[in-house]
N, C-alpha and C positions, 0 to 999 in steps of 0.2 A: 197256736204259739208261733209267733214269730222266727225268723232263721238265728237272728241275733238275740233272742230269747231265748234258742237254745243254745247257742254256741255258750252264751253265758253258764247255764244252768249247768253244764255238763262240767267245765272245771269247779265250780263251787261242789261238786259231787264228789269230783277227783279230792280237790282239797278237802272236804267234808271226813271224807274216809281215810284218807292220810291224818288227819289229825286225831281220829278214835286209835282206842287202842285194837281193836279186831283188824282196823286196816293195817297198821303197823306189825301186827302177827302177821295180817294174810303178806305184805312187801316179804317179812323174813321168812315166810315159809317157800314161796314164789323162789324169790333169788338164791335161797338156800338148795333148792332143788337142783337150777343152775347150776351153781358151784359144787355142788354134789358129783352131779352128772360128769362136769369137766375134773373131778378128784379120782375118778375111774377110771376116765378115758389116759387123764395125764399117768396115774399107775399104772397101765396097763400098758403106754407107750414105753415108759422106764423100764418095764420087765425086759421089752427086745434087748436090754444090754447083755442078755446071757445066752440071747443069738450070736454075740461077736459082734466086731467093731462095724463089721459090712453091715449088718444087718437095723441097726440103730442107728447110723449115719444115715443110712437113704432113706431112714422112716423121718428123720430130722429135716431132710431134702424135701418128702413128698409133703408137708405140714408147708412148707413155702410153696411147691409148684401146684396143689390141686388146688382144681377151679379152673385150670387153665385151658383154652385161651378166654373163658368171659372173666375170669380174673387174672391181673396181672402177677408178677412173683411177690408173693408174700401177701398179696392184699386179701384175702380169704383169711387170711392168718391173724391180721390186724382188725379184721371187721369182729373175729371172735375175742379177738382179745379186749377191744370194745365194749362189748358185751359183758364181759366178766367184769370188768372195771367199772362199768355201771349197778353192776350188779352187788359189788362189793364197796361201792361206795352208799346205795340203799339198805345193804345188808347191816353199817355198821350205825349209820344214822338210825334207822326203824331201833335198834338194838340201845344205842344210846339214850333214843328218847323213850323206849319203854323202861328202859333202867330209871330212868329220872322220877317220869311219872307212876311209877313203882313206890320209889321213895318219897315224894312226895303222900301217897294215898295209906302209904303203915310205914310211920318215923321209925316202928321198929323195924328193922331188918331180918330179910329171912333167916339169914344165918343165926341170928338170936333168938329166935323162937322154936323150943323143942316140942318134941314128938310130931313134927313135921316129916312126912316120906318123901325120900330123898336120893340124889344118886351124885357119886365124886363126876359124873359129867356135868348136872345140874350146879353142883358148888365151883364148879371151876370156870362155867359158861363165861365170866366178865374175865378173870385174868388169863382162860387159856387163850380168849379173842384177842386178848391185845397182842399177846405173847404170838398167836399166827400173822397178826397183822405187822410186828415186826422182821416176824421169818419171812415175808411173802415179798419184803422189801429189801431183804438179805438177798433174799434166792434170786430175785431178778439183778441184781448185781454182781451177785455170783456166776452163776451159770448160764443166764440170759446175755448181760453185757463183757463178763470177765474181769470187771473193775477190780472185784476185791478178792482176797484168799488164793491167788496165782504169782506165781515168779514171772516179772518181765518175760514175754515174748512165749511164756509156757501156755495161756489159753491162745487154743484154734479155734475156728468160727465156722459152724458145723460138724468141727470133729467131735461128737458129744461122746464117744466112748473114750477118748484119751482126755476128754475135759472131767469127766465124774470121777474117771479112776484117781486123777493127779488131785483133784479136787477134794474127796475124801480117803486122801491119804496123810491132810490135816486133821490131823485125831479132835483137836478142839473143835473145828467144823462140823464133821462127821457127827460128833456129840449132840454137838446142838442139832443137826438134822433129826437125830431120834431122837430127844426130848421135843423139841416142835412137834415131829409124829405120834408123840403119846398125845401132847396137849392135843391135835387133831382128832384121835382118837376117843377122847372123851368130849370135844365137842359134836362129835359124828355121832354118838353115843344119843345125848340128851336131842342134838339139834333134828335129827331124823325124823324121832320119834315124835316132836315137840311139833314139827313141821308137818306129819300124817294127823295129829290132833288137829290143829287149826286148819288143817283144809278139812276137817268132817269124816276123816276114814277110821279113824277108830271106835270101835262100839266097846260093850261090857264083852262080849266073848271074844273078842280078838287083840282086846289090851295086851296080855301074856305075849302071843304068836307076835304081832308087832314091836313090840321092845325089845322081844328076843333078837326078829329080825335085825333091828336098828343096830344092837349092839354084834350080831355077827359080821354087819357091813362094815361097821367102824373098827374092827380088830383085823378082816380081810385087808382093808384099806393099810392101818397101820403096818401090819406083816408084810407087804407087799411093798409099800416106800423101806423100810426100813431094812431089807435086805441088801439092798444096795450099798449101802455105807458100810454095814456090815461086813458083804462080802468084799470089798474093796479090803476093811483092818484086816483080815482073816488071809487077806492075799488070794482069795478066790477068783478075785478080776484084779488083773494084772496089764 
């Protein structure tokens, strides 16, 4: 075979398998694991707020300065952010078009067919998606650039412990922070689990053990964001 016989060959494969539905599970299970991974590390960064303000402030610094000097400031930061935004632009395409050709292949819908097992992650998978993907455009306007939910001149630009406090001290912000959190929660729930199935890890004896997992992730996850807002109304971070 020719070099230009395979150059060809190999994107009709690429396209071949984006177009079935198993490729389309494997993209959402792939980029889901991604944004998994980065839903940890981002909670896990959030908890330093109850280090104090020193202590979240410089972890906010060092997410711009590592890498450095083979990266410049911030650009280690921007390459990952990259990454996630490809990731979650695949993540809702693959998702939209298995929603389609779903409907397309039973007019009837699962919600209308009983004695189906089932879980409120799996029933909620389409509206709790939309509902994060407008939180996710909220949040970077919020807290990333400061546009919205701030008094003139009250967001600082790295002060992230005086930006979250003032921040969710808007009780209807704050609300929707932990409503979005539930919704996450149950898409952590069904998507986990959904995403160890389609890459081939779950067998008959480990079903039980792996769901159980999935769902202790997604409840660690939700308890863990949702502290924050919490402790903020409660006056705990002050």
């Amino acid at each position: 075979m020719s070099e230009l016989a395979a150059t060809k060959t190999a994107p009709n494969r690429l396209l071949a398998l984006w177009n079935s539905v198993v490729g389309k599970k494997a993209v959402m299970a792939v980029t889901g694991a991604v944004l998994v991974l980065f839903v940890i590390g981002h909670m896990i960064g959030n908890l330093k707020i109850f280090s104090g303000p020193e202590e979240i402030n410089a972890y906010s610094r060092f997410l711009r300065e590592v890498g450095w000097p083979e990266f410049g400031y911030g650009q280690l930061l921007w390459i990952v952010r990259s990454v996630l935004f490809v990731s979650v632009i695949l993540h809702i395409t693959a998702a939209v078009q298995l929603t389609r050709m779903n409907w397309q292949a039973r007019p009837v819908g699962y919600e209308s067919r009983k004695n189906v097992e089932t879980s409120w992650g799996a029933l909620t998978m389409r509206w709790g998606g939309l509902l994060l993907a407008v939180f996710v455009v909220f949040h970077l306007f919020h807290f990333t650039g400061g546009m919205v939910g701030f008094e003139p001149g009250q967001f600082e630009h790295l002060a992230v412990y005086q930006n979250v406090v003032a921040g969710f001290q808007n009780v209807p912000i704050a609300v929707f922070y932990i409503i979005a959190m539930g919704a996450l929660c149950l898409h952590l729930d069904h998507g986990i689990w959904s995403a160890l199935q389609t890459l081939g890890w779950v067998t008959q004896g480990n079903t039980k053990s792996l769901k159980a997992t999935s769902r202790i992730i997604a409840l660690i996850i939700f308890a863990g964001f949702i502290s924050v807002p919490i402790s903020v109304l409660a006056g705990w971070l002050r």
